[in-house]
MDTraj code that builds the backbone (N, CA, C; nanometers):
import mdtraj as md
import numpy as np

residues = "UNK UNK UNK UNK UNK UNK UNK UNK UNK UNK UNK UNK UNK UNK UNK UNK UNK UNK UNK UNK UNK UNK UNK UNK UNK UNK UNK UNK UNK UNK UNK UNK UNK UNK UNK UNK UNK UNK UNK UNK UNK UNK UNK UNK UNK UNK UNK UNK UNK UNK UNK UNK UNK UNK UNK UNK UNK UNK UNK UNK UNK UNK UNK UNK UNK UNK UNK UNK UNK UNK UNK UNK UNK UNK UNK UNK UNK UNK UNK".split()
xyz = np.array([
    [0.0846, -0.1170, 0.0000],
    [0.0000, 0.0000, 0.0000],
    [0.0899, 0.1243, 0.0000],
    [0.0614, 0.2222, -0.0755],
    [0.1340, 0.3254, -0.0683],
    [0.1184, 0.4185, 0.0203],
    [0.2146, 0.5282, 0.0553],
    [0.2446, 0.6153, 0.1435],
    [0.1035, 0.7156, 0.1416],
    [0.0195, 0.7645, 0.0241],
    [-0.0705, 0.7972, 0.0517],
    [-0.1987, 0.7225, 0.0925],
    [-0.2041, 0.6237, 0.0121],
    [-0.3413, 0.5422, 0.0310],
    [-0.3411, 0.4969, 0.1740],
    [-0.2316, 0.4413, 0.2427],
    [-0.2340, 0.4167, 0.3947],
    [-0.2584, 0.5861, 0.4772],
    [-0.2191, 0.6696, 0.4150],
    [-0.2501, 0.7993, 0.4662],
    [-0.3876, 0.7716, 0.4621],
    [-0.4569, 0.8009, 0.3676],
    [-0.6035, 0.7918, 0.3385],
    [-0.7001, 0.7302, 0.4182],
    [-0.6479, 0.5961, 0.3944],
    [-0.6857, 0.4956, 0.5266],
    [-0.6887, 0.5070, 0.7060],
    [-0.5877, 0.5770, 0.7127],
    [-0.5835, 0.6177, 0.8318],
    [-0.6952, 0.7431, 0.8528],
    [-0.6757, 0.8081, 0.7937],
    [-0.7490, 0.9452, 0.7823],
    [-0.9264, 0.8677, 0.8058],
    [-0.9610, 0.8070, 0.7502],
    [-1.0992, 0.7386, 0.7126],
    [-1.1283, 0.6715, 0.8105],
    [-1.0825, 0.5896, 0.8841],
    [-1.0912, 0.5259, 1.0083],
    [-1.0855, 0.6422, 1.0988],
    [-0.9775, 0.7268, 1.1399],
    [-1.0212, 0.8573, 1.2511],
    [-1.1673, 0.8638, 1.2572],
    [-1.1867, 0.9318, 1.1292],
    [-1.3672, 1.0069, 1.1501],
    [-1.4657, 0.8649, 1.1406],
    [-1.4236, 0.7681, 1.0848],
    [-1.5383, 0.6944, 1.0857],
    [-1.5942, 0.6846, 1.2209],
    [-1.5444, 0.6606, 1.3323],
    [-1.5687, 0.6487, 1.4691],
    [-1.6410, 0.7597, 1.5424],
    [-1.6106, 0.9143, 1.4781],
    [-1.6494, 0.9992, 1.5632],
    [-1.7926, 1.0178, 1.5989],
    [-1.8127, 1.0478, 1.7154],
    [-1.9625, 1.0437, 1.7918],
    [-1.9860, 1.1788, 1.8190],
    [-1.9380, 1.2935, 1.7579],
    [-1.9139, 1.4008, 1.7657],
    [-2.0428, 1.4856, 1.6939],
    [-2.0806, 1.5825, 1.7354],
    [-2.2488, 1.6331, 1.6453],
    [-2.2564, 1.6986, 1.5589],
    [-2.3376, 1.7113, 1.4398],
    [-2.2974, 1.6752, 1.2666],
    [-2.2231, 1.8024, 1.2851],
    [-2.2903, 1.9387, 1.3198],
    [-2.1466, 2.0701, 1.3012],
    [-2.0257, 2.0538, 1.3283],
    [-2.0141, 1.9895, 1.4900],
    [-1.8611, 1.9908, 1.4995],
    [-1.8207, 1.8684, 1.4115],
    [-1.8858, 1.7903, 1.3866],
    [-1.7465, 1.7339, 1.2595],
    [-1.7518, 1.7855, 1.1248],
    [-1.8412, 1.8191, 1.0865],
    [-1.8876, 1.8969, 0.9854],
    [-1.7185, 2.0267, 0.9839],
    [-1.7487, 2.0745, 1.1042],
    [-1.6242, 2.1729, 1.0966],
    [-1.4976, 2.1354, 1.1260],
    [-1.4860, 2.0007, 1.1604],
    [-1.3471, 1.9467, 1.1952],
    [-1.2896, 1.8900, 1.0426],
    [-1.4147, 1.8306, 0.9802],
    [-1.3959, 1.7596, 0.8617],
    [-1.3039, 1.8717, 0.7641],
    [-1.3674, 1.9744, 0.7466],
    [-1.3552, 2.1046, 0.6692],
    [-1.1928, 2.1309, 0.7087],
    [-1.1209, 2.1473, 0.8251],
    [-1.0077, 2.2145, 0.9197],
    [-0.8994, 2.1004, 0.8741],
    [-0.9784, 2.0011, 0.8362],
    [-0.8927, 1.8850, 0.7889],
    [-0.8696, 1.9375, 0.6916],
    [-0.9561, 1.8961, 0.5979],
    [-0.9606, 1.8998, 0.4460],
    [-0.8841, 2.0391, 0.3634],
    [-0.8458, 2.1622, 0.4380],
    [-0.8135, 2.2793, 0.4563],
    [-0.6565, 2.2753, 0.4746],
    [-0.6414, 2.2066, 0.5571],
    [-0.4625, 2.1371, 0.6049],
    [-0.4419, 2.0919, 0.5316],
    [-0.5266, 1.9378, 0.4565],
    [-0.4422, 1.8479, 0.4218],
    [-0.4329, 1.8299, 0.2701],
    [-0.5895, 1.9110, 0.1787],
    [-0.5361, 1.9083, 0.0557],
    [-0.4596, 1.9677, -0.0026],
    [-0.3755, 2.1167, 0.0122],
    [-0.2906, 2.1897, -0.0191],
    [-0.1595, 2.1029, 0.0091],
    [-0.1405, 2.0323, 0.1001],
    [-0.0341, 1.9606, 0.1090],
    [-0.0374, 1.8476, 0.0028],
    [-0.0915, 1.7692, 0.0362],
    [-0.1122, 1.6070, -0.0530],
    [-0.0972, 1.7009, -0.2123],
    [-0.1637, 1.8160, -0.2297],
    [-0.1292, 1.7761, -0.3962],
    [-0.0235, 1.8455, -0.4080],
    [0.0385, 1.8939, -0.3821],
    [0.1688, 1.9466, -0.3828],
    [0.2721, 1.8213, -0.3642],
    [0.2339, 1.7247, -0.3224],
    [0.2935, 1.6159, -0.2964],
    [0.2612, 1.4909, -0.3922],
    [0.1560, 1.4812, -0.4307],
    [0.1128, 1.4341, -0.6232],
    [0.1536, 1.4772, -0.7010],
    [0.1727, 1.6125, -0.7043],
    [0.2415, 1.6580, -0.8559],
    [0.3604, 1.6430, -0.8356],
    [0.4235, 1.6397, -0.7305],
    [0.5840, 1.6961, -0.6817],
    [0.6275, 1.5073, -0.7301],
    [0.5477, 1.4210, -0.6734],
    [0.6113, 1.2883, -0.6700],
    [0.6875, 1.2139, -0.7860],
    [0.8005, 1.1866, -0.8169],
    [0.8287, 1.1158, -0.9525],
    [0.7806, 0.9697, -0.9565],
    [0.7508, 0.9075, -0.8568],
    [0.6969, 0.7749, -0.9071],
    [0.5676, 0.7794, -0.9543],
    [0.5039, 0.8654, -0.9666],
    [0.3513, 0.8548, -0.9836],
    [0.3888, 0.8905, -1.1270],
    [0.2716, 0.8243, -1.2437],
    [0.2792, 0.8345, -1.3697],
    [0.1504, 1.0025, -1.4178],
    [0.1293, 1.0067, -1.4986],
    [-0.0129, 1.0810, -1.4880],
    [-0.1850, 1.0422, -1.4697],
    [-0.1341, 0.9054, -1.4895],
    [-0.2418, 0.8481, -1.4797],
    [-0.3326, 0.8256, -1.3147],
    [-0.2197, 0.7894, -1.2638],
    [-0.2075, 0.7892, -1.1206],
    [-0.2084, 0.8940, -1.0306],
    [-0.1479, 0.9711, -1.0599],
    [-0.1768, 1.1743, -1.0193],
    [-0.3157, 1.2216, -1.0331],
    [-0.3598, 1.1516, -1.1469],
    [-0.4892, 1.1976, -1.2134],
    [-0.5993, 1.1188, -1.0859],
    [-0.5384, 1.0504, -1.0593],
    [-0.6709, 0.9126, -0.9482],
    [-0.6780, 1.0159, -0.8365],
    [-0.5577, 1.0104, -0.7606],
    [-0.5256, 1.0288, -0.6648],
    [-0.5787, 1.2012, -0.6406],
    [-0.5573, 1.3032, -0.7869],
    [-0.6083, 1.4399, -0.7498],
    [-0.7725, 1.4285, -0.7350],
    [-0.7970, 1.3145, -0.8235],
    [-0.9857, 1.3469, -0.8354],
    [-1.0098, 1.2427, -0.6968],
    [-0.9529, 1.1734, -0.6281],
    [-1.0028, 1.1249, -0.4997],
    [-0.9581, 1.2157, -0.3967],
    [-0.8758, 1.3537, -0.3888],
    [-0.8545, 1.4325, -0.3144],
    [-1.0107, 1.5244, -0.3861],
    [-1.0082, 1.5703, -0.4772],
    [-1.1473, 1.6755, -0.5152],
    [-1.2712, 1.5913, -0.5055],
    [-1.3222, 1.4672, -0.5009],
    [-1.4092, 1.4260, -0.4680],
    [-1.4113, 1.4172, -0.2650],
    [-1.3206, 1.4205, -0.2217],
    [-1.3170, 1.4311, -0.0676],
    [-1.3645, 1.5860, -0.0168],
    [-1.3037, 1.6521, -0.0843],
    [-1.3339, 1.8056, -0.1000],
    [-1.4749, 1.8371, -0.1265],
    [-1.5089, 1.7726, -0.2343],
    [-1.6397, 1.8343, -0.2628],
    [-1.7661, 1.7693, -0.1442],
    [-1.7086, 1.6737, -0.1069],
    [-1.8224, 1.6498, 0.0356],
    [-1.8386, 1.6838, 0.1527],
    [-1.6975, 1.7399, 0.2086],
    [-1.6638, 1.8456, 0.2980],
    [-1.7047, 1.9314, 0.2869],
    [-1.7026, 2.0064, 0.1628],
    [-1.7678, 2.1449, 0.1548],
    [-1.9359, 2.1335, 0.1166],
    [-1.9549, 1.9940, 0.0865],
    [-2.0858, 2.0472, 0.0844],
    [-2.2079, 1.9948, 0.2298],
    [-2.0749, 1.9482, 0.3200],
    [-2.1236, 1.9427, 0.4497],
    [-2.1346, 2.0222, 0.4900],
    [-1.9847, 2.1052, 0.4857],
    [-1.9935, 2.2281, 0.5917],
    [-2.1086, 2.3558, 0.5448],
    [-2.1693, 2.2958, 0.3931],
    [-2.1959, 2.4363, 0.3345],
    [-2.3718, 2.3905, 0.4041],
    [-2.4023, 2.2569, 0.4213],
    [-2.5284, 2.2019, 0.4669],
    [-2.5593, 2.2508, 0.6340],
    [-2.4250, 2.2609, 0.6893],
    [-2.4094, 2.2649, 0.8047],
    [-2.4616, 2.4289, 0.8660],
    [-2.4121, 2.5204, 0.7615],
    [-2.4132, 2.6707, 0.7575],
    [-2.2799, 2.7410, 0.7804],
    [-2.1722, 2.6250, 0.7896],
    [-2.0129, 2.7056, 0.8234],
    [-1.9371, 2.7381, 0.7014],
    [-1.9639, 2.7314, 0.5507],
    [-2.0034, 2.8028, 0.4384],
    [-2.0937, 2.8940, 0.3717],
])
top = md.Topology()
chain = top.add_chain()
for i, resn in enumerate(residues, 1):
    res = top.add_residue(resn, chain, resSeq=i)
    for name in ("N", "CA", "C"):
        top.add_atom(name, md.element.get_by_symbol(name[0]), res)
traj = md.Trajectory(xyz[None], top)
């Protein structure tokens, strides 16, 4: 498994557990997603083992994570 996808994994298990009430994760989700996609793709494009094909997975499973965050937080009212 690679260095991101075990990232991922880890990341996914955290929140799966949380018992936390829909705003505050709603806004934790967001504080994440805020940190961690500016990093990770800077770290996809930057990577030489990744082909484009694979950059290409990995950016649209970072913008599909994004787009549900924001349209939590935007459900939530913290957008």
């Amino acid at each position: 498994m690679s260095k991101i996808r075990r990232w991922l994994f880890v990341m996914s298990l955290a929140f799966a557990g949380c018992a936390c009430p829909d705003a505050q994760r709603a806004s934790a989700d967001l504080a994440t997603y805020e940190w961690f996609a500016p990093m990770m793709t800077a770290y996809v494009n930057a990577d030489p083992k990744l082909d484009d094909g694979a950059k290409r997975i990995h950016l649209r499973a970072l913008e599909a994570w994004g787009q549900r965050v924001l349209a939590d937080a935007k459900a939530r009212g913290l957008r």
